[in-house]
C-alpha positions as CSV (number, residue, x, y, z in Angstrom):
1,X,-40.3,1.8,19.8
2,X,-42.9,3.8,22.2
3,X,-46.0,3.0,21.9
4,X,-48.3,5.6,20.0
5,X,-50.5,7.1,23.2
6,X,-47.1,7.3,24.5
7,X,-46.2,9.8,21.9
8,X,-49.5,11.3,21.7
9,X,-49.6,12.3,24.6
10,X,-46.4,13.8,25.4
11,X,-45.8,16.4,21.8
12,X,-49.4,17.1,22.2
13,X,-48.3,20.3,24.0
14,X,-44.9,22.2,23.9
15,X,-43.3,21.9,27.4
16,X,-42.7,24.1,29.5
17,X,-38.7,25.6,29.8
18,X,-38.2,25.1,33.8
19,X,-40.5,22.6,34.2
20,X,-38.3,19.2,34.8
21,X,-38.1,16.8,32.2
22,X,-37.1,13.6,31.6
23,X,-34.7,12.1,29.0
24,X,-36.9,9.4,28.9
25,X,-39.9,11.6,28.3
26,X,-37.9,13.6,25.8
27,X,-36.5,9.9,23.6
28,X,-40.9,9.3,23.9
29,X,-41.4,12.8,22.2
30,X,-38.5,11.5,19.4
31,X,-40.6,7.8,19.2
32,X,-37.6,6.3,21.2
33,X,-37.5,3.7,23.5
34,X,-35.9,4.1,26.9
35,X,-34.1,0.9,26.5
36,X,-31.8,2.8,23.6
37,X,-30.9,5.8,25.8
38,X,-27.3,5.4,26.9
39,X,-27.4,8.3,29.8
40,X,-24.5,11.1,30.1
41,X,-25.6,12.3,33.0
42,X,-29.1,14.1,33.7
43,X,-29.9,15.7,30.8
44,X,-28.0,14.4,27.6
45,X,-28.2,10.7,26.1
46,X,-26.6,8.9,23.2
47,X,-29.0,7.1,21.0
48,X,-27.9,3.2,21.0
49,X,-27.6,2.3,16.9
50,X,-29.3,-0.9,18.0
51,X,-32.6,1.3,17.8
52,X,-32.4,1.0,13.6
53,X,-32.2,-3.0,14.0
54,X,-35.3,-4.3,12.0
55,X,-37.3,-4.7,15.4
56,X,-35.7,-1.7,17.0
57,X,-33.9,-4.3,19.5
58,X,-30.5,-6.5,18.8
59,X,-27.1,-4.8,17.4
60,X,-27.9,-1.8,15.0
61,X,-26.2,-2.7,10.8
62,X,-22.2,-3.6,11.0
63,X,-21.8,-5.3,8.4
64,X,-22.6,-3.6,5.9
65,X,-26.6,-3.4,5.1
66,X,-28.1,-0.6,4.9
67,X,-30.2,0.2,8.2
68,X,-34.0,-0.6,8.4
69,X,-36.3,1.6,6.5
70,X,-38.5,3.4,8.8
71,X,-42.0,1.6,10.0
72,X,-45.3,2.5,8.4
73,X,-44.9,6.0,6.4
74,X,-42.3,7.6,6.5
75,X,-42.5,11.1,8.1
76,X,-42.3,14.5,6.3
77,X,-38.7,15.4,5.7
78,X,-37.9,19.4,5.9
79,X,-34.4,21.2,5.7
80,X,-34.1,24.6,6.6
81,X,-31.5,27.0,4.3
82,X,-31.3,30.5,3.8
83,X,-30.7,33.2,1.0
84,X,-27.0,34.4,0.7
85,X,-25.8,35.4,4.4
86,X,-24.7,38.6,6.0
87,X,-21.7,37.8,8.1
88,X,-23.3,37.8,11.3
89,X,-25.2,34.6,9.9
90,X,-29.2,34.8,9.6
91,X,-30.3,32.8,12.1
92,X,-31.2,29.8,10.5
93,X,-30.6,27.3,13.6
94,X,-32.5,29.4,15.6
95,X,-35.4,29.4,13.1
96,X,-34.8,25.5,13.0
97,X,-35.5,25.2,16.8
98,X,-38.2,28.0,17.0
99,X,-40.6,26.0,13.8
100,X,-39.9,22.4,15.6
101,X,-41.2,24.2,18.8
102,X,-43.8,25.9,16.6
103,X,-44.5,22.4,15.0
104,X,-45.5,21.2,18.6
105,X,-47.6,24.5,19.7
106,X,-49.6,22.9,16.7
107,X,-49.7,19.5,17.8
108,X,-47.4,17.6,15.3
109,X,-44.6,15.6,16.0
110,X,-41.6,16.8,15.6
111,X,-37.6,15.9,15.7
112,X,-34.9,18.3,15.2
113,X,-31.3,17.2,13.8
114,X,-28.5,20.0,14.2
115,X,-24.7,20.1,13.8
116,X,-22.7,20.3,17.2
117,X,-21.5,24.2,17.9
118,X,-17.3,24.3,17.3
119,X,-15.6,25.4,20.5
120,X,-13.0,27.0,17.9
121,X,-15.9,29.9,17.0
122,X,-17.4,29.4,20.4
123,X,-13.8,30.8,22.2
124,X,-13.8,32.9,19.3
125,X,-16.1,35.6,17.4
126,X,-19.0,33.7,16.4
127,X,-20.1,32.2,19.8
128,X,-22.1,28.5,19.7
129,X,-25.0,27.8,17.2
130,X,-27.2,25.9,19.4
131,X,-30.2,29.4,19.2
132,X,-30.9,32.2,21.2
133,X,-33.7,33.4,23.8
134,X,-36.5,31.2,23.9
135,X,-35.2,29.1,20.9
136,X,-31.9,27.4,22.2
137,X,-30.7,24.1,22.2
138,X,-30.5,22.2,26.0
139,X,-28.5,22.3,27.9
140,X,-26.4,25.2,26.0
141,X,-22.9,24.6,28.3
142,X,-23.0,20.8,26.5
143,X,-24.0,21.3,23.4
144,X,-21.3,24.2,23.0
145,X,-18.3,22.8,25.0
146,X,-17.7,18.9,25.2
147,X,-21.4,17.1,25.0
148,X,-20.2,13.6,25.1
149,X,-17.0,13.9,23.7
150,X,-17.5,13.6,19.9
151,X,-15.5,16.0,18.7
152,X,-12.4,14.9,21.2
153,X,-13.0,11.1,19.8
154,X,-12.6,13.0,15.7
155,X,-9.4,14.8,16.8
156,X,-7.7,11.9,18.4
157,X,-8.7,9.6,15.5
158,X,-7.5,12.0,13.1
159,X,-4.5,13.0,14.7
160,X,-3.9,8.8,15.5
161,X,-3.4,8.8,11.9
162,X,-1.5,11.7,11.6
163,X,1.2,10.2,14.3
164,X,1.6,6.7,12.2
165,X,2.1,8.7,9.0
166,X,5.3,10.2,10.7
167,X,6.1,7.0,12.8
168,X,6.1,5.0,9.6
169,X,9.1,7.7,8.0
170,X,10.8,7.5,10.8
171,X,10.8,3.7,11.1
172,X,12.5,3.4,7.3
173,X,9.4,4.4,5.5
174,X,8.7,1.2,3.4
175,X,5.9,2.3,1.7
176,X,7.6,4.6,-0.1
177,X,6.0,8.1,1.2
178,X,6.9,10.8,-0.6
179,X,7.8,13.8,2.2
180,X,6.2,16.6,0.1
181,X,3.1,14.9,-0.8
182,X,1.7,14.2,2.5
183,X,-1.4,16.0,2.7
184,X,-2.7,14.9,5.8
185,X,-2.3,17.6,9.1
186,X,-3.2,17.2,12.8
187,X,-6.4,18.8,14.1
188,X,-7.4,21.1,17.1
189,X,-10.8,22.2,17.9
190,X,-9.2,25.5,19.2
191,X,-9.1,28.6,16.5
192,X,-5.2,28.9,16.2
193,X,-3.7,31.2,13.6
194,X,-0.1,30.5,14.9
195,X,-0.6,26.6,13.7
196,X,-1.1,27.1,10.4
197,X,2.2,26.1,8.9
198,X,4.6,24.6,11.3
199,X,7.9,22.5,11.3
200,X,7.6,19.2,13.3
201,X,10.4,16.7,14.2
202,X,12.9,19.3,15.3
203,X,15.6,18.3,17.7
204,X,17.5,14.4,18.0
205,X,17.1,12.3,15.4
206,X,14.8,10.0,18.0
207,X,12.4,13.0,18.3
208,X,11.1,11.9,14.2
209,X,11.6,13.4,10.5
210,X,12.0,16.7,9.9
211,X,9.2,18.9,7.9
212,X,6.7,21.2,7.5
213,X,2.9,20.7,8.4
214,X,-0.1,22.3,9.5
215,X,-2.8,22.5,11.9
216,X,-6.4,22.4,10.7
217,X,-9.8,23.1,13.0
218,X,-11.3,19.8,14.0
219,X,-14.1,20.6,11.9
220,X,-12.4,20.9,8.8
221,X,-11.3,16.9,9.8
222,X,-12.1,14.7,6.9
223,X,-12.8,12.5,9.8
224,X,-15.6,14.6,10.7
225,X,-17.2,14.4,7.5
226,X,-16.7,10.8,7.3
227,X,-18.8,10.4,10.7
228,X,-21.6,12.5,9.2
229,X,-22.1,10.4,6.5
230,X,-21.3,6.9,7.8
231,X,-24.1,4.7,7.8
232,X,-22.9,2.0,10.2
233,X,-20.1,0.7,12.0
234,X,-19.0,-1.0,8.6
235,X,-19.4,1.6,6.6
236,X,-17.5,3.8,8.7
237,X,-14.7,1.6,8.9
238,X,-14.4,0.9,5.0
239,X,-14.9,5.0,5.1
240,X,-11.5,5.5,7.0
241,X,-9.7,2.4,5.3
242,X,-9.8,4.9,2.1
243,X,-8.9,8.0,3.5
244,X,-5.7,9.2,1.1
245,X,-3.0,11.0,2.9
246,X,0.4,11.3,0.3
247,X,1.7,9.4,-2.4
248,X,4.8,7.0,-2.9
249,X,7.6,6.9,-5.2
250,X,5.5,5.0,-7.9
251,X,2.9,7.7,-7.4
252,X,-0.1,5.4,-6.1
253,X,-1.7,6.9,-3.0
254,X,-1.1,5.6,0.5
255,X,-4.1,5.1,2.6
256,X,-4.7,4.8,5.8
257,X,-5.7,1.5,5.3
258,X,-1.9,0.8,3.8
259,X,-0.7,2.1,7.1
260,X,-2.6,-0.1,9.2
261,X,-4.1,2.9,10.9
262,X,-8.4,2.3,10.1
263,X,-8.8,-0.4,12.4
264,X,-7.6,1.6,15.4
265,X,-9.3,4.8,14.6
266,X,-12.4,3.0,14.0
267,X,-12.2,1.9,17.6
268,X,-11.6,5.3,18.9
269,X,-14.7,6.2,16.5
270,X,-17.0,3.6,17.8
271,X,-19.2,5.4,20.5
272,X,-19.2,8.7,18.7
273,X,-21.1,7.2,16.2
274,X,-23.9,7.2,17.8
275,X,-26.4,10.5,17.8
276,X,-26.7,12.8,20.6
277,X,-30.3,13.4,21.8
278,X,-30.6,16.8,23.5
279,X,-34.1,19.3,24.0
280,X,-35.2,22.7,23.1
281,X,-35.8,25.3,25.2
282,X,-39.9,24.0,25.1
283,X,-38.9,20.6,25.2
284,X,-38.9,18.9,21.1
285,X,-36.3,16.4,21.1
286,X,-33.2,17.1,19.0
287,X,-30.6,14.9,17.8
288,X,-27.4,16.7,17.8
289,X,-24.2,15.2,16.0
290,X,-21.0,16.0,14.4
291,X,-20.1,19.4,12.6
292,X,-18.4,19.1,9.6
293,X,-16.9,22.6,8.3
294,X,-19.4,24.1,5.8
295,X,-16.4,25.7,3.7
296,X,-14.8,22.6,2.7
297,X,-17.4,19.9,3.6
298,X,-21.2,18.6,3.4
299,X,-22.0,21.6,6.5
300,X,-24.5,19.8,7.5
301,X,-25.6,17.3,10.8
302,X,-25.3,13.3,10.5
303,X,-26.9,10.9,8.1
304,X,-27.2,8.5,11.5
305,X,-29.4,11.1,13.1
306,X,-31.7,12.0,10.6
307,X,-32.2,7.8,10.0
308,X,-32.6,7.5,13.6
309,X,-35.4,10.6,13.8
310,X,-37.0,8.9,10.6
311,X,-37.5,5.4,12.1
312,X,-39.1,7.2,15.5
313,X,-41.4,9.9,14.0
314,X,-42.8,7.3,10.9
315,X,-46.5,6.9,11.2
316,X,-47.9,4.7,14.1
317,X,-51.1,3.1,14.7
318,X,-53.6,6.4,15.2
319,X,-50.7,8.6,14.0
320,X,-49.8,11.2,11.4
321,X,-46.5,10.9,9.8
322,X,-44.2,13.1,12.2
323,X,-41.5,15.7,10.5
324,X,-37.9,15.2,11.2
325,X,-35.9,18.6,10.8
326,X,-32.8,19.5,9.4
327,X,-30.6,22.5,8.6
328,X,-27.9,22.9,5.5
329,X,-25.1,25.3,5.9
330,X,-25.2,29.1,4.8
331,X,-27.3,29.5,1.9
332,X,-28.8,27.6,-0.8
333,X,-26.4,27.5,-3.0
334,X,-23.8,26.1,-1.0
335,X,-25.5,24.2,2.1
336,X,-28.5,22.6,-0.2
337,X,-26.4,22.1,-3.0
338,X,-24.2,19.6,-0.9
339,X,-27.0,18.4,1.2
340,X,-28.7,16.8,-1.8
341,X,-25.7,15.6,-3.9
342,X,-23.7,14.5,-0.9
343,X,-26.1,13.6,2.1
344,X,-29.4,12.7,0.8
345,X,-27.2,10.3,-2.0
346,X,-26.3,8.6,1.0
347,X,-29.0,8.6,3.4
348,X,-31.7,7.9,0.8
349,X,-33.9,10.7,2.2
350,X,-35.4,13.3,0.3
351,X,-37.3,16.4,1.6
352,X,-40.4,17.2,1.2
353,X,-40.0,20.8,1.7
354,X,-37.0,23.8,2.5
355,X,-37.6,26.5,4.4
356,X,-35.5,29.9,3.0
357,X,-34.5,31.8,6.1
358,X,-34.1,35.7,5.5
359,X,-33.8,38.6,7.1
360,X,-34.3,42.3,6.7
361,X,-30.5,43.1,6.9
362,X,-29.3,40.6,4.8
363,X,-31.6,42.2,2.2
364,X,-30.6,45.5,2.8
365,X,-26.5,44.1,2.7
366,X,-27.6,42.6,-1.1
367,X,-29.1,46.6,-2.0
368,X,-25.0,46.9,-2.4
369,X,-25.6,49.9,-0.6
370,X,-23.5,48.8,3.0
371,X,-20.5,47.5,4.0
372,X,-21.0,44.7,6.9
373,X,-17.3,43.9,8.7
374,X,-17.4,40.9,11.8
375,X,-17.3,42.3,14.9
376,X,-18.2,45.7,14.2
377,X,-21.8,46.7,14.5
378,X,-24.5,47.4,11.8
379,X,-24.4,51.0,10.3
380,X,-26.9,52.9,11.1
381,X,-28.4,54.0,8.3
382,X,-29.1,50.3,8.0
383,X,-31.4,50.3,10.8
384,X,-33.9,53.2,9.4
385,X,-37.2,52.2,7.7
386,X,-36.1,51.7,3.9
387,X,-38.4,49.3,1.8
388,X,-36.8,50.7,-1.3
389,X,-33.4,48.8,-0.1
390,X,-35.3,45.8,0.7
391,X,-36.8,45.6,-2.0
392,X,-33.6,46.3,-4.6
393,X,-31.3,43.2,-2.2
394,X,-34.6,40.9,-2.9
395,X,-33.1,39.7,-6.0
396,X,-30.6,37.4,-4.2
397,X,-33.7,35.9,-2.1
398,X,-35.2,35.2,-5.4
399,X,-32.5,33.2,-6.7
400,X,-32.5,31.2,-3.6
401,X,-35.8,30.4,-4.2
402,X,-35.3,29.3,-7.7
403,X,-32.3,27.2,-6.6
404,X,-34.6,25.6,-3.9
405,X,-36.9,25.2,-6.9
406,X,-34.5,23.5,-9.2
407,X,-33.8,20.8,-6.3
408,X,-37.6,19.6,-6.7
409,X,-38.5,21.0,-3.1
410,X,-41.5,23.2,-1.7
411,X,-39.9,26.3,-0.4
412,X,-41.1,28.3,2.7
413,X,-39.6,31.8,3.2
414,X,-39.1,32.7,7.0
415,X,-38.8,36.0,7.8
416,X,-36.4,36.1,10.9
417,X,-37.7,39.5,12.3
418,X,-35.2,41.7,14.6
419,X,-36.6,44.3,17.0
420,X,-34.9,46.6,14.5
421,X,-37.0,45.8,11.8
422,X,-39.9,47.4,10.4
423,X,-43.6,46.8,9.4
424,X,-43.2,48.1,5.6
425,X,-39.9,46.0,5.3
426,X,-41.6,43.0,6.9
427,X,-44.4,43.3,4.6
428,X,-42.3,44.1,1.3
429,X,-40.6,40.7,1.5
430,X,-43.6,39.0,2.2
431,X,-45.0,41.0,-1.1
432,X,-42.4,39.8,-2.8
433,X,-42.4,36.3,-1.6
434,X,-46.2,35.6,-2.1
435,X,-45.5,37.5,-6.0
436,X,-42.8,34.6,-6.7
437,X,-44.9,31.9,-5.8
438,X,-43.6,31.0,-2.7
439,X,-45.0,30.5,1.3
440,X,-43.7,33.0,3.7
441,X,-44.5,33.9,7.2
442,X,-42.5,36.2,9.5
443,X,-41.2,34.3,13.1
444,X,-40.2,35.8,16.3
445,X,-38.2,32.5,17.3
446,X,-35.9,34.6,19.8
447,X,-38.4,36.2,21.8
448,X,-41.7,34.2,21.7
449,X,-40.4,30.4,20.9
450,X,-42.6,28.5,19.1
451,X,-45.9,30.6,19.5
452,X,-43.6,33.2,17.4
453,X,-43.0,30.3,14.4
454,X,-46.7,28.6,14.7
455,X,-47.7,30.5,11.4
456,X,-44.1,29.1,9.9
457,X,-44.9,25.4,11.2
458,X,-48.4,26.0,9.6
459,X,-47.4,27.5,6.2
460,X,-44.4,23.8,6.3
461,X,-47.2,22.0,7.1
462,X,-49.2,22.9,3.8
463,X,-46.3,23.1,1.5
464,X,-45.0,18.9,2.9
465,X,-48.8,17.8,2.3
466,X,-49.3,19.6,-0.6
467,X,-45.4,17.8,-1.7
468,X,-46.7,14.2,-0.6
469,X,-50.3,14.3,-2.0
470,X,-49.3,15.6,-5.4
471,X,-46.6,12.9,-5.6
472,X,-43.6,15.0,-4.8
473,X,-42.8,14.2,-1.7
474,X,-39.1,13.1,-1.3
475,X,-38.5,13.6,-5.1
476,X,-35.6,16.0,-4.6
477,X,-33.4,16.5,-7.7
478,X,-29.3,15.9,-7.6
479,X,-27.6,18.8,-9.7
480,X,-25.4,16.0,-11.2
481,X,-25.3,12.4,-12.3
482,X,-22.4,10.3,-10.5
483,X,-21.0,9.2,-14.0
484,X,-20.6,13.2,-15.1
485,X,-17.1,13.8,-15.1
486,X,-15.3,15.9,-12.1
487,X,-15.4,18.9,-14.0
488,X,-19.0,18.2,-15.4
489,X,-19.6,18.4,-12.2
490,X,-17.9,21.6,-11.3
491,X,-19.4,23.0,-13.4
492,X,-22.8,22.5,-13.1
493,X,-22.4,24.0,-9.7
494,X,-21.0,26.8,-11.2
495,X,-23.5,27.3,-13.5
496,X,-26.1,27.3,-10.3
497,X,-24.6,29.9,-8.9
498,X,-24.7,31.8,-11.9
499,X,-21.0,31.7,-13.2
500,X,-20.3,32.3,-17.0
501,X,-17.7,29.3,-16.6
502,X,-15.3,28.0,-14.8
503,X,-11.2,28.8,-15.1
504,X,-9.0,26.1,-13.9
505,X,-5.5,26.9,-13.0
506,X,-2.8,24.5,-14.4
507,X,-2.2,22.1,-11.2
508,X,-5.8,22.1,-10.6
509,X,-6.6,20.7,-13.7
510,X,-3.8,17.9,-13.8
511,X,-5.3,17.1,-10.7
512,X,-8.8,16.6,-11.9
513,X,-7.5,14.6,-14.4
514,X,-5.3,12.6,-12.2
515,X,-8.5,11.6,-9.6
516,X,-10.3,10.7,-12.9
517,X,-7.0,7.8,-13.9
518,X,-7.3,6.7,-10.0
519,X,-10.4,5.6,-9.9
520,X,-11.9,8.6,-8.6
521,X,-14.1,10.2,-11.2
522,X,-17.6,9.0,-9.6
523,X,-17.1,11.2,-6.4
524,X,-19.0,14.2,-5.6
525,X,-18.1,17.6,-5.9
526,X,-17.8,20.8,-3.5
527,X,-17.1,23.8,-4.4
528,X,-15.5,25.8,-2.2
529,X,-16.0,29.5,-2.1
530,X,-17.0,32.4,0.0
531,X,-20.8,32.2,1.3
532,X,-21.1,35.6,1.5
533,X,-22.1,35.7,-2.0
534,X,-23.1,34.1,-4.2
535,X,-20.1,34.3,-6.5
536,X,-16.5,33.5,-5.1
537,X,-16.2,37.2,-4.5
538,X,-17.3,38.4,-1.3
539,X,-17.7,41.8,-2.7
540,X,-20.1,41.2,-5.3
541,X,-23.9,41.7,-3.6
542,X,-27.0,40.3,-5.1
543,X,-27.1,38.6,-8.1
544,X,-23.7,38.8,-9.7
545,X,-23.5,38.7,-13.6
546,X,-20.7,38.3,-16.0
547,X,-18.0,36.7,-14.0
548,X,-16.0,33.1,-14.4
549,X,-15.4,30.9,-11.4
550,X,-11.8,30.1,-10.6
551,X,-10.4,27.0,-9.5
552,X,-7.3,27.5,-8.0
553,X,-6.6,24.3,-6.3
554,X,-8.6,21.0,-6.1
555,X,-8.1,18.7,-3.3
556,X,-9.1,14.8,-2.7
557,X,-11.4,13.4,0.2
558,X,-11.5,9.7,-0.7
559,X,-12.9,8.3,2.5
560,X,-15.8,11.2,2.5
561,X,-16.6,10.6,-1.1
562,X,-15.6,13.7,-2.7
563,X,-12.9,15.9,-4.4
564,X,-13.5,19.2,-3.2
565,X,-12.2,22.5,-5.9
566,X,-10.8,25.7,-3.9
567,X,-12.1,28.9,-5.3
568,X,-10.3,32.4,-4.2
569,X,-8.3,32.0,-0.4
570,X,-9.6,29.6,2.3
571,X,-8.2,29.3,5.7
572,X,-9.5,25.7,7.6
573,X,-7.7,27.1,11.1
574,X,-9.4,30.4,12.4
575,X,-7.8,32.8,14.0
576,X,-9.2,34.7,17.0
577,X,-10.2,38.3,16.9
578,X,-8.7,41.1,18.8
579,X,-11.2,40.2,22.1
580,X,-12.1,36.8,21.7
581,X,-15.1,35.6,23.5
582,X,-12.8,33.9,25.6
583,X,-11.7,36.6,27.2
584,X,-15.5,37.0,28.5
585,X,-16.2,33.4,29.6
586,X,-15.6,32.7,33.1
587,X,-17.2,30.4,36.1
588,X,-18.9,31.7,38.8
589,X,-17.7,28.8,41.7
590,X,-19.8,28.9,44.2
591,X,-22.6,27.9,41.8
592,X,-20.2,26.5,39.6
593,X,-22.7,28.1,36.6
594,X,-20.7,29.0,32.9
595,X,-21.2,32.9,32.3
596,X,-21.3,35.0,29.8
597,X,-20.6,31.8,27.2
598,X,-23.4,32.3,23.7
């Protein structure tokens, strides 16, 4: 560990974009010794595991034990959600960069932990989600195309196993396999719409079996997931040894354990284990690490790296506690809900405080008064001054805020203002805000950086120290008790978001009932639905009412520790719009610079 001056000295002011920085000054600003920095190349390091030994020196936990608790007291633990999104997305990432830059303008410590961006949506429509302006993640060309190769290491490991599933048929299948229960595809981090369903083993009967299967996106790997909530080396490998992919003729699943396949995907595992420490655009360290697929999965950055930013930013001699960051996928009732009952059950760490990103056109969207499409550009009645609208889409932000509420956590409401915005509007939410009890402060993160989110860092400030010194800090609330039942489970979600029930079709309730026979029935649930509201129809704005939740299909993620329900259609390989990004990404080679890539 540094020592404190060390520290003190270099968050004590944000730095300065162009000015050069070290990685070793950056791991200081994160209360990390040089000596764990394993260098990929000038300006990106992986964080050596060994750094959560008891001493912070020797190997990191592999055999099983829990990693060290942090030193001294712990530091404030914050995750940033948001109300129910447009599809544009609301800018929470950017808000998470802008208040840990805002965080240092104010002279606290501060460590960020963010997913890495897909280069499936990257290529795509969506573009990377490492910020924007002067509240980006650096440098953007890593963090958005290969970093250090985490992803890659995911899709070979996945696909590793996917290849011995049909080596094993091939070779007289004496596990019994049942064809037409194998559930496990291959991956490619590439949006692919023409991979959905495909026929593999076509041609001599040397070339394999014969049948259907599918591509999925990398991020929709349960490998992925299993990475972002591994807690060491051991863990991950018992992790992958119970990973289910088909059953046999006696109807017991096969695992990839059965199959002999663990071990070697561990191996291919090992290094990508270990978080990726990057920099804002001012300079706050961030730890930047896997990306499981917030449809299906936990959406949300690694256990390892939030553990890691806890042991540096704990309080040192002459120190305040330090705040380690975090962000949750789309809103609150999807992102938080599985951050709590699937992250924070593992990690052991519970925030102090949420911060409820919003926005004036995701207000206006929930007035049921437009119709936003992807790719196509905001109407422009949108745009005009309307407080009336705001104020008729606040209902959703106020069920955020109760659902942050429920969780036992401190919300914040962060306005993410767009030049398009107006006074009125701006100060109708923060009306409304202040009228439900809640913090709020409006943040420019895009164009001023972290002087534009000081007032945010100082309103998250309050609301963690008012958290820790009325004995609620870290005392956040799971929706559900691991001995509930799967469908107790379900539905308690559902009832958060506000369903009237929950409908399970036929298979999907055999199946429930099968995982429970199995062994199963302790796992976590996710619900997945649409995030664009907070219902499983996409159509219905606001605050839906009188409607039942329908589970169409429920699948089984054994190694990740949950069995996740399928509500409406879901798609986990994206297809590419009529003019990709890709089409607008190029090099320039004399400089050999990246253009045009967001």
């Amino acid at each position: 560990m540094t020592e404190a001056n060390d520290v003190t000295r270099t968050a004590s002011a944000p730095a300065d974009a162009d000015a050069p920085v070290t990685m070793t000054e950056i791991a200081a600003r994160a209360g990390i010794d040089s000596f764990h920095l394993i260098p990929y190349g000038r300006d990106v390091a992986k964080v050596d595991l060994a750094v959560l030994a008891p001493d912070g020196d020797g190997p990191a936990p592999a055999d099983g034990d829990d990693p060290a608790p942090a030193v001294g007291t712990p530091p404030h633990y914050v995750v940033v959600t948001a109300m129910t999104p447009t599809s544009f997305g609301e800018g929470k990432s950017t808000v998470a960069i802008g208040l840990a830059q805002g965080l240092a303008h104010r002279g606290h410590r501060s460590l960020l932990t963010l997913r890495q961006s897909a280069m499936g949506p990257t290529f795509g429509i969506k573009g990377g989600a490492g910020g924007s302006g002067k509240a980006r993640i650096l440098p953007a060309e890593r963090m958005n195309l290969h970093l250090t190769g985490d992803f890659h290491a995911i899709t070979a490991a996945h696909n590793l196993l996917a290849a011995l599933i049909d080596n094993h048929l091939h070779h007289g299948n004496a596990l019994g396999i049942v064809e037409r229960t194998i559930t496990w595809p291959r991956v490619l981090d590439v949006n692919d719409r023409a991979l959905r369903h495909i026929v593999i083993g076509l041609g001599a009967t040397s070339d394999g079996v014969t049948r259907q299967a599918s591509f999925d996106i990398t991020p929709a790997s349960e490998i992925m997931v299993i990475m972002s909530l591994a807690t060491s080396l051991a863990d991950l490998r018992e992790r992958l040894g119970r990973v289910v992919v088909a059953r046999n003729q006696e109807g017991r699943w096969v695992t990839a354990e059965d199959l002999g396949a663990a071990g070697a995907m561990t191996a291919v595992l090992r290094d990508a284990l270990a978080p990726n420490l990057l920099r804002t655009s001012e300079g706050t360290p961030a730890l930047i690490h896997t990306g499981p697929f917030g449809n299906i999965a936990t959406g949300c950055s690694s256990v390892m790296a939030d553990l890691v930013a806890a042991r540096g930013l704990a309080e040192g001699p002459g120190q305040e506690p330090g705040y380690v960051l975090t962000e949750a996928g789309f809103g609150a009732d999807m992102g938080l809900e599985r951050f709590v009952d699937l992250k924070c059950r593992v990690s052991g760490m519970r925030p102090d405080a949420a911060v409820l990103v919003v926005t004036i056109r995701a207000l206006k969207a929930h007035s049921g008064a437009y119709r936003i499409l992807p790719g196509k550009d905001l109407p422009e009645a949108m745009l005009r001054e309307n407080p009336e609208e705001v104020r008729a889409g606040a209902a959703n932000m106020l069920r955020h805020l109760q659902i942050v509420r429920s969780f036992g956590m401190e919300p914040v409401v962060a306005i993410n203002v767009f030049p398009t915005d107006h006074d009125s509007e701006i100060a109708e939410v923060q009306h409304l805000a202040r009228e439900a009890g809640a913090r709020v402060a409006a943040v420019r993160p895009v164009t001023e950086g972290g002087a534009g989110c000081a007032d945010l860092a100082d309103e998250v400030v309050r609301a963690c120290r008012k958290a820790r010194d009325g004995g609620l800090a870290g005392v956040g609330r799971a929706l559900y008790e691991s001995s509930d039942s799967l469908r107790t489970k379900i539905d308690k979600v559902a009832a958060m978001y506000g369903a009237d029930g929950v409908d399970y079709a036929p298979a999907a309730a055999r199946f429930l009932e099968d995982c429970e026979a199995d062994g199963y029935g302790d796992l976590a649930v996710v619900v997945a639905k649409t995030p664009l509201s907070l219902s499983h129809d996409p159509s219905l704005k606001g605050v839906p009412t009188g409607w039942r939740l329908p589970v169409r299909e429920v699948r089984l993620a054994a190694g990740a520790g949950y069995v996740y329900a399928i509500c409406g259609n879901l798609s986990t390989m994206p297809g590419l719009p009529s003019r990709p990004q890709a089409e607008r990404i190029d090099v320039d080679t004399a400089t050999g610079q990246i253009l045009n890539l967001r």
